[in-house]
C-alpha positions in Angstrom: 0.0 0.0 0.0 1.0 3.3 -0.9 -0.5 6.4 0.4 1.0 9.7 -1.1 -0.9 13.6 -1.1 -2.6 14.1 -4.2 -0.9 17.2 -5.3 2.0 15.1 -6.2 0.7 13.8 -9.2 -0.3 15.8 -12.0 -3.8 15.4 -12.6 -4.4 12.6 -15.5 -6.6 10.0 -16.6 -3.7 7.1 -17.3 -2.0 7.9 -13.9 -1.4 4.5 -13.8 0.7 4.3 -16.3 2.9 6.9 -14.9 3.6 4.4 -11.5 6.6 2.3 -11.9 6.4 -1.2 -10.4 8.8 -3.7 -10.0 9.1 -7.6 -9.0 9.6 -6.8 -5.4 6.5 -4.6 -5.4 4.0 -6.6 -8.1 1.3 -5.3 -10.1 -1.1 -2.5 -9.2 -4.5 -3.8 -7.9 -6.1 0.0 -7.5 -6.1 3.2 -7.3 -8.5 5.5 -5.1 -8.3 8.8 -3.7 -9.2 8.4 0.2 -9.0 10.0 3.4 -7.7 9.5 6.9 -11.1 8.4 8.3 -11.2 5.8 6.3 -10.6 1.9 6.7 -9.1 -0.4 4.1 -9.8 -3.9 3.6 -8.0 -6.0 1.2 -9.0 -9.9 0.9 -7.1 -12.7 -0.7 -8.0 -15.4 -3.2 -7.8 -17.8 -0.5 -9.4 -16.0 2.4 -6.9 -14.0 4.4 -8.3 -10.7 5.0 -6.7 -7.8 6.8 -8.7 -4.4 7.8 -6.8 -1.2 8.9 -7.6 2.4 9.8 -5.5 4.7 6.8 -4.6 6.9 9.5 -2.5 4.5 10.6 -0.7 3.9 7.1 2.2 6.8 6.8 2.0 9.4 3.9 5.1 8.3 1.3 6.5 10.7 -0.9 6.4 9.7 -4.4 9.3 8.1 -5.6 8.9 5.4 -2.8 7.4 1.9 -3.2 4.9 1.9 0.0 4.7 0.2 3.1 3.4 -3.5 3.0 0.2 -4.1 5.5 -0.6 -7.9 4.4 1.6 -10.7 4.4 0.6 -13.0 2.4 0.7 -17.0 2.1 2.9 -19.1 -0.7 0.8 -18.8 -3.9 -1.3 -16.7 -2.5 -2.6 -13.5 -4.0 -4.7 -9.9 -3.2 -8.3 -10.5 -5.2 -10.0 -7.4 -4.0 -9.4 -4.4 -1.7 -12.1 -1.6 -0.4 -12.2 1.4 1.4 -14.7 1.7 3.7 
């Protein structure tokens, strides 16, 4: 997970595009603008799920590759986050 200010980034549609990932990190699941009273919930394909406040994640800068917040089993893979 990755949480950065918005002002950042230039504002643009394929933002995406513009995020370099690497092996270490993986691929990009999603994207969503948010806020600190939030909670993020990301589930696995084979059931682990993990729930945190994002007040609790720290504000990266952007040239950093985020912090990770699930760990997951061998094989194993996210299938679907949301912010609540």
């Amino acid at each position: 997970m990755k949480k950065t200010i918005k002002m950042v980034y230039k504002i643009n549609p394929l933002l995406y595009h513009k995020i370099k990932l690497s092996a270490k990190v993986g691929k990009l699941i999603a994207s969503k603008v948010i806020s600190d009273q939030e909670e993020f919930v990301a589930i696995s394909k084979k059931g682990q799920v993990i729930r945190i406040e994002l007040n609790e994640v720290p504000k990266l800068g952007r040239q950093t590759q985020g912090v990770k917040v699930m760990k997951l089993r061998e094989g194993d893979e996210v299938a679907s986050i949301v912010v609540l």
